[in-house]
N, CA and C atoms as a LAMMPS dump frame, in Angstrom:
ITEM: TIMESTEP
0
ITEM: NUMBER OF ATOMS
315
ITEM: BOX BOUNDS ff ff ff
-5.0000000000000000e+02 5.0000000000000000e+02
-5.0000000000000000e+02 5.0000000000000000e+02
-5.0000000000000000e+02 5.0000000000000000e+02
ITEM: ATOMS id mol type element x y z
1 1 1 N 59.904 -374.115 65.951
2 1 2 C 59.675 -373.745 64.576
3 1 3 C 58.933 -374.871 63.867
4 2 1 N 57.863 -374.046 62.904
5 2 2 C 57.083 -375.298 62.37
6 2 3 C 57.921 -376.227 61.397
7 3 1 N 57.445 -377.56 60.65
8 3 2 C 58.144 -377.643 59.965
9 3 3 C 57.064 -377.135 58.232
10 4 1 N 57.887 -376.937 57.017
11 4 2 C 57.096 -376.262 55.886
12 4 3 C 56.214 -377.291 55.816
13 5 1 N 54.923 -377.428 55.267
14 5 2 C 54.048 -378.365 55.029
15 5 3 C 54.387 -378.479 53.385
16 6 1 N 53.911 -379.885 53.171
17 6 2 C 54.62 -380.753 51.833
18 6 3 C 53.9 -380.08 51.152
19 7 1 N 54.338 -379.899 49.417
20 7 2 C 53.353 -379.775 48.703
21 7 3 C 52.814 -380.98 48.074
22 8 1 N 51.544 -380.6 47.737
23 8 2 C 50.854 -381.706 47.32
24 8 3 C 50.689 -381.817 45.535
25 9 1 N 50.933 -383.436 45.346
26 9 2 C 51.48 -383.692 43.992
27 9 3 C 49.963 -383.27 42.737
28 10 1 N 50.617 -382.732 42.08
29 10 2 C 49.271 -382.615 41.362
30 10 3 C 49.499 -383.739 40.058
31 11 1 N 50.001 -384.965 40.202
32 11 2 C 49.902 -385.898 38.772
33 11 3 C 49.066 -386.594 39.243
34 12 1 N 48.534 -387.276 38.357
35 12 2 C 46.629 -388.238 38.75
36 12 3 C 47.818 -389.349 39.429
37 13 1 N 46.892 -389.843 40.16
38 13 2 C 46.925 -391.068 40.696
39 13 3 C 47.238 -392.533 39.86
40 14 1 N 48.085 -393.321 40.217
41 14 2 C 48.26 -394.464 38.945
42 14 3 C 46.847 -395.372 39.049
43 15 1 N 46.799 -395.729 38.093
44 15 2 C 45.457 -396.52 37.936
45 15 3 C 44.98 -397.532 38.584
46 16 1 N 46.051 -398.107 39.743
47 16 2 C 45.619 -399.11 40.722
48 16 3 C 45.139 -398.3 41.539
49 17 1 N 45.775 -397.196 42.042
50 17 2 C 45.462 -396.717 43.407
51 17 3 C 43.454 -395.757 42.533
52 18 1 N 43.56 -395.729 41.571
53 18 2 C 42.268 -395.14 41.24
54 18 3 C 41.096 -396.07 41.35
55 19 1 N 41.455 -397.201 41.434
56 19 2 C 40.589 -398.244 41.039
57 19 3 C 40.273 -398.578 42.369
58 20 1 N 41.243 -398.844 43.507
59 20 2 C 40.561 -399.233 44.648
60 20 3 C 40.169 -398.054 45.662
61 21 1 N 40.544 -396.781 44.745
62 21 2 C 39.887 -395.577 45.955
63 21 3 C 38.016 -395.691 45.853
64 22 1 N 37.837 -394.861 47.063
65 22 2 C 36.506 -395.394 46.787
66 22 3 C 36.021 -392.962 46.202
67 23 1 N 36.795 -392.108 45.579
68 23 2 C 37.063 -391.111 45.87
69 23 3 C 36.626 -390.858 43.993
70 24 1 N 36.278 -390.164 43.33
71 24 2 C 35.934 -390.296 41.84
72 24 3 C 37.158 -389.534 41.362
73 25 1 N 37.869 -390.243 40.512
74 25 2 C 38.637 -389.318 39.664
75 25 3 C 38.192 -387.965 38.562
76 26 1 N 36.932 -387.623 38.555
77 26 2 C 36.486 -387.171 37.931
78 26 3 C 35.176 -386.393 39.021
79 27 1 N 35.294 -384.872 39.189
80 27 2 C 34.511 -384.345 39.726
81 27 3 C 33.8 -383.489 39.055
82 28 1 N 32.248 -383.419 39.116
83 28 2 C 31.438 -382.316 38.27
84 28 3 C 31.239 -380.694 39.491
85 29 1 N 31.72 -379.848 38.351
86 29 2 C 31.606 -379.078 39.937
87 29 3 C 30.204 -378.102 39.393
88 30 1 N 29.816 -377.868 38.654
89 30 2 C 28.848 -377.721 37.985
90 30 3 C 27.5 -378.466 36.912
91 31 1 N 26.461 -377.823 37.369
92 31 2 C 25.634 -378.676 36.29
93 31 3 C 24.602 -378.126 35.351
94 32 1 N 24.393 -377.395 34.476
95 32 2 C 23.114 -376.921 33.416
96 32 3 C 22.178 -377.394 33.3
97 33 1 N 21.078 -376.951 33.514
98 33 2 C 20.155 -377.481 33.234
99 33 3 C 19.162 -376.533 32.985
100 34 1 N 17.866 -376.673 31.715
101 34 2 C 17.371 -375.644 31.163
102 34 3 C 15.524 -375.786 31.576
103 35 1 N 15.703 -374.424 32.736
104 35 2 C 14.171 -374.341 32.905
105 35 3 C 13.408 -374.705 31.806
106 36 1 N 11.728 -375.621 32.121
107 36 2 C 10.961 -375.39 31.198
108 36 3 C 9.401 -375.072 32.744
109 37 1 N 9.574 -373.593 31.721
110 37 2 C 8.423 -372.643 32.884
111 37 3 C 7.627 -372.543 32.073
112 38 1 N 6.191 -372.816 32.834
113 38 2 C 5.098 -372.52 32.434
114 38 3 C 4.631 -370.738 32.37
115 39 1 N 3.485 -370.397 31.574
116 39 2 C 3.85 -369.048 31.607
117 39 3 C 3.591 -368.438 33.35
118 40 1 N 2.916 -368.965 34.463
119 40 2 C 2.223 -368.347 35.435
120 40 3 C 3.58 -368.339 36.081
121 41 1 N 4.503 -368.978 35.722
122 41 2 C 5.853 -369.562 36.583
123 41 3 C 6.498 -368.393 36.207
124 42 1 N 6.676 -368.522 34.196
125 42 2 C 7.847 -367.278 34.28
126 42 3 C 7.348 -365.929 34.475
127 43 1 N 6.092 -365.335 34.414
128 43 2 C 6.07 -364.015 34.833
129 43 3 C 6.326 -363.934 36.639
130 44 1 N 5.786 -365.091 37.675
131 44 2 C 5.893 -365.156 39.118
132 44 3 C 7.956 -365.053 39.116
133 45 1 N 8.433 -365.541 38.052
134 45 2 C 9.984 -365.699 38.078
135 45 3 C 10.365 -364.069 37.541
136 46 1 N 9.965 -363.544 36.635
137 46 2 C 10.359 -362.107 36.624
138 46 3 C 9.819 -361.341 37.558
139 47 1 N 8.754 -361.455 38.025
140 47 2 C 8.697 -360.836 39.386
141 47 3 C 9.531 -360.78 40.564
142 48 1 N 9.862 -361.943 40.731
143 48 2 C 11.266 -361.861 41.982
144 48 3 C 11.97 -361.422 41.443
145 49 1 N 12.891 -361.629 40.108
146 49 2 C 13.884 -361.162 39.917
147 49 3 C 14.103 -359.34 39.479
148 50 1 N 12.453 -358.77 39.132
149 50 2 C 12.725 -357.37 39.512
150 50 3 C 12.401 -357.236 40.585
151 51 1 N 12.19 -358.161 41.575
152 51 2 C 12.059 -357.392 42.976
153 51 3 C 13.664 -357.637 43.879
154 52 1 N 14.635 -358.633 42.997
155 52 2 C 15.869 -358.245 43.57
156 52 3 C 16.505 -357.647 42.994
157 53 1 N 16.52 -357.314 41.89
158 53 2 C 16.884 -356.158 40.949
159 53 3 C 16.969 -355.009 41.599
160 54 1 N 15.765 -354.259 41.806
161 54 2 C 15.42 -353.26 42.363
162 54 3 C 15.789 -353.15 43.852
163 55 1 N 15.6 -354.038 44.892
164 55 2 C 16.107 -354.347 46.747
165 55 3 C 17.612 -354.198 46.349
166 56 1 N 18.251 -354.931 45.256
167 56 2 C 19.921 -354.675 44.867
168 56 3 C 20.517 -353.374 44.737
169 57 1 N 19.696 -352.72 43.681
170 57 2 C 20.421 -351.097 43.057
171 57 3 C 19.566 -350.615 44.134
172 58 1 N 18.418 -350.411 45.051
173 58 2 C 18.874 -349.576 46.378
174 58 3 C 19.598 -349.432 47.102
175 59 1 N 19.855 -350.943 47.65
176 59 2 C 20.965 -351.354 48.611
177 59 3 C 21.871 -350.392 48.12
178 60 1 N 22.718 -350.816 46.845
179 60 2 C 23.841 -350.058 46.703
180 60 3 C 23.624 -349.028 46.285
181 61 1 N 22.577 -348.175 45.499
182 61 2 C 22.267 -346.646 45.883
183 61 3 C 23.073 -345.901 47.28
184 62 1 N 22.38 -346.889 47.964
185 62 2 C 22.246 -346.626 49.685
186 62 3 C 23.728 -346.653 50.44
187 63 1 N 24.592 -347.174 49.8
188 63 2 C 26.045 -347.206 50.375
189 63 3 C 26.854 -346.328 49.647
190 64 1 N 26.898 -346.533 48.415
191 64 2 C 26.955 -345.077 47.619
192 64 3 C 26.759 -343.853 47.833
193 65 1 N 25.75 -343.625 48.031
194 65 2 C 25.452 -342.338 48.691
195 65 3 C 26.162 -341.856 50.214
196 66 1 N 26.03 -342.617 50.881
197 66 2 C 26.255 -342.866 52.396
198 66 3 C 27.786 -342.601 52.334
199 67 1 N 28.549 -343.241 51.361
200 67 2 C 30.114 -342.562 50.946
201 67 3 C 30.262 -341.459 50.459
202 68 1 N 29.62 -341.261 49.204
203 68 2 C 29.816 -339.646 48.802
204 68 3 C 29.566 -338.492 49.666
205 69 1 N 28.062 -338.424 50.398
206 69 2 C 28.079 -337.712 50.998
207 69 3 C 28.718 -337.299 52.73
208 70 1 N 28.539 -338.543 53.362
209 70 2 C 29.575 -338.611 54.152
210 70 3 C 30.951 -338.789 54.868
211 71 1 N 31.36 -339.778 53.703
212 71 2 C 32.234 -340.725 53.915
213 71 3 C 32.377 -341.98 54.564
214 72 1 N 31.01 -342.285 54.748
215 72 2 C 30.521 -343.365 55.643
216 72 3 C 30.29 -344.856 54.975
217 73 1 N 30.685 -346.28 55.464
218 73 2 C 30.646 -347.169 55.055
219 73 3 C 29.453 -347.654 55.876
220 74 1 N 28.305 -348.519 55.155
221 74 2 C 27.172 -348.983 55.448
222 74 3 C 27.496 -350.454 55.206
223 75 1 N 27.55 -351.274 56.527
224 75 2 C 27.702 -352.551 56.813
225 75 3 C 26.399 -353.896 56.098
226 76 1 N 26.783 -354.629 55.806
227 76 2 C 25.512 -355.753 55.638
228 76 3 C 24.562 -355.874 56.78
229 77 1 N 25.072 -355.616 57.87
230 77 2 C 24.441 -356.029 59.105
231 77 3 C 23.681 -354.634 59.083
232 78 1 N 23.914 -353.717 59.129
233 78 2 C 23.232 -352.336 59.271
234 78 3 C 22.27 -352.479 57.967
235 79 1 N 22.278 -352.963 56.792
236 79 2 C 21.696 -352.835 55.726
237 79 3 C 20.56 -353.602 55.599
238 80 1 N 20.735 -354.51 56.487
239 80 2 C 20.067 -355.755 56.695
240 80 3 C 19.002 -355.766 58.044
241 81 1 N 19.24 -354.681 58.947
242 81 2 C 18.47 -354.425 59.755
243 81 3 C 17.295 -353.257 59.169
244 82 1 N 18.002 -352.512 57.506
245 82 2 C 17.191 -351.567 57.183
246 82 3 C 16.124 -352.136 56.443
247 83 1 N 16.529 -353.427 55.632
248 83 2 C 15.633 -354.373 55.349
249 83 3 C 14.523 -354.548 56.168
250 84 1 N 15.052 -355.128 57.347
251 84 2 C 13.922 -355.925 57.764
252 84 3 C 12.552 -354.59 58.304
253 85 1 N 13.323 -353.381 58.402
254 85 2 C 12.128 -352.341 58.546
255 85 3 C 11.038 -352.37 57.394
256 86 1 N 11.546 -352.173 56.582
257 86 2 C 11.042 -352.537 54.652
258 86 3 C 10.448 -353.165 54.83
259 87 1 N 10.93 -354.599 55.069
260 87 2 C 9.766 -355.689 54.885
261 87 3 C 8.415 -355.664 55.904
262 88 1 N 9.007 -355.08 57.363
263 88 2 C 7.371 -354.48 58.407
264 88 3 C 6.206 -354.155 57.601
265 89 1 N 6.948 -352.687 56.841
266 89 2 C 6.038 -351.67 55.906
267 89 3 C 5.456 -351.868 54.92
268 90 1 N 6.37 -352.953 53.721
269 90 2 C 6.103 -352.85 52.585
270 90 3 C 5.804 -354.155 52.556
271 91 1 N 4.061 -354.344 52.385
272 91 2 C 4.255 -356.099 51.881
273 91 3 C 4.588 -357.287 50.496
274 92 1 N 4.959 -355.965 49.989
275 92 2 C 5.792 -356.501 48.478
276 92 3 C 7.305 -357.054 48.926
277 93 1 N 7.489 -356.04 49.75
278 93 2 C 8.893 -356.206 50.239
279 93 3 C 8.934 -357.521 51.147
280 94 1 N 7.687 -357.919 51.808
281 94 2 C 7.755 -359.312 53.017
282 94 3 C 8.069 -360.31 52.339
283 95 1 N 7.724 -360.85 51.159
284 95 2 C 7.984 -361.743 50.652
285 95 3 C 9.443 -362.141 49.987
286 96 1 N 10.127 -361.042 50.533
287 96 2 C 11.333 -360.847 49.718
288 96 3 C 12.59 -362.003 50.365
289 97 1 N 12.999 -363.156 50.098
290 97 2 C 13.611 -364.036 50.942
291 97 3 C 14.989 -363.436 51.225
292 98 1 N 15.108 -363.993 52.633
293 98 2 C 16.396 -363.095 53.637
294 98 3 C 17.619 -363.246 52.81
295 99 1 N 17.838 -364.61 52.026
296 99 2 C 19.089 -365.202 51.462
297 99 3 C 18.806 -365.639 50.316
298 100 1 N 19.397 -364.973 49.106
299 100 2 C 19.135 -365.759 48.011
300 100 3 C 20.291 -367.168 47.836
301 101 1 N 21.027 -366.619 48.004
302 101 2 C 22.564 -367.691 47.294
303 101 3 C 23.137 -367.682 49.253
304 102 1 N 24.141 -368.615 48.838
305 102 2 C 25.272 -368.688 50.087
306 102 3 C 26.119 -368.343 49.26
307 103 1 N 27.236 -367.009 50.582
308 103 2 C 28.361 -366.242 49.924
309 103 3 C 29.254 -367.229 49.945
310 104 1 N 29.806 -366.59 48.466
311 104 2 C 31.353 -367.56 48.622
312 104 3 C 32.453 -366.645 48.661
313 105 1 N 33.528 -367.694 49.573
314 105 2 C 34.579 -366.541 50.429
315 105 3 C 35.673 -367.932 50.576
């Protein structure tokens, strides 16, 4: 039998042990910062973003449908192979990058 694992203390650290960690008491986990786009930038920037706009509400058109009418669940991997047909055909669609963000899980 295992034994329970400790819980871990959530009061800060006393101020010696802060001083010689080499670890920041203070983490930014985020940061803002405010585009300044030129105009050729922000219309090239609304362009991608209605071209994932639009690749988005198909996608899920496309699974949507695929439930109502069948009852069928349409995988990323299956969705993603329908992509890459798209992008063969459509060269609006080639430029379309495979990954925007990394999922968080």
């Amino acid at each position: 039998m295992k034994a329970p694992l400790k819980k871990q203390s959530t009061r800060p650290a006393p101020a010696t042990a802060a001083a010689a960690s080499p670890v920041p008491d203070r983490i930014v986990l985020t940061y803002k910062t405010q585009l300044r786009l030129t105009r050729r930038q922000y219309r090239a920037f609304e362009a991608i973003l209605e071209q994932q706009r639009l690749l988005y509400n198909a996608a899920l058109e496309e699974r949507i449908g695929a439930y109502d009418k069948a009852g069928l669940t349409i995988t990323e991997a299956q969705q993603s192979k329908s992509l890459t047909v798209i992008r063969s055909e459509d060269p609006a669609f080639a430029r379309v990058q495979r990954r925007i963000r990394a999922r968080s899980r």
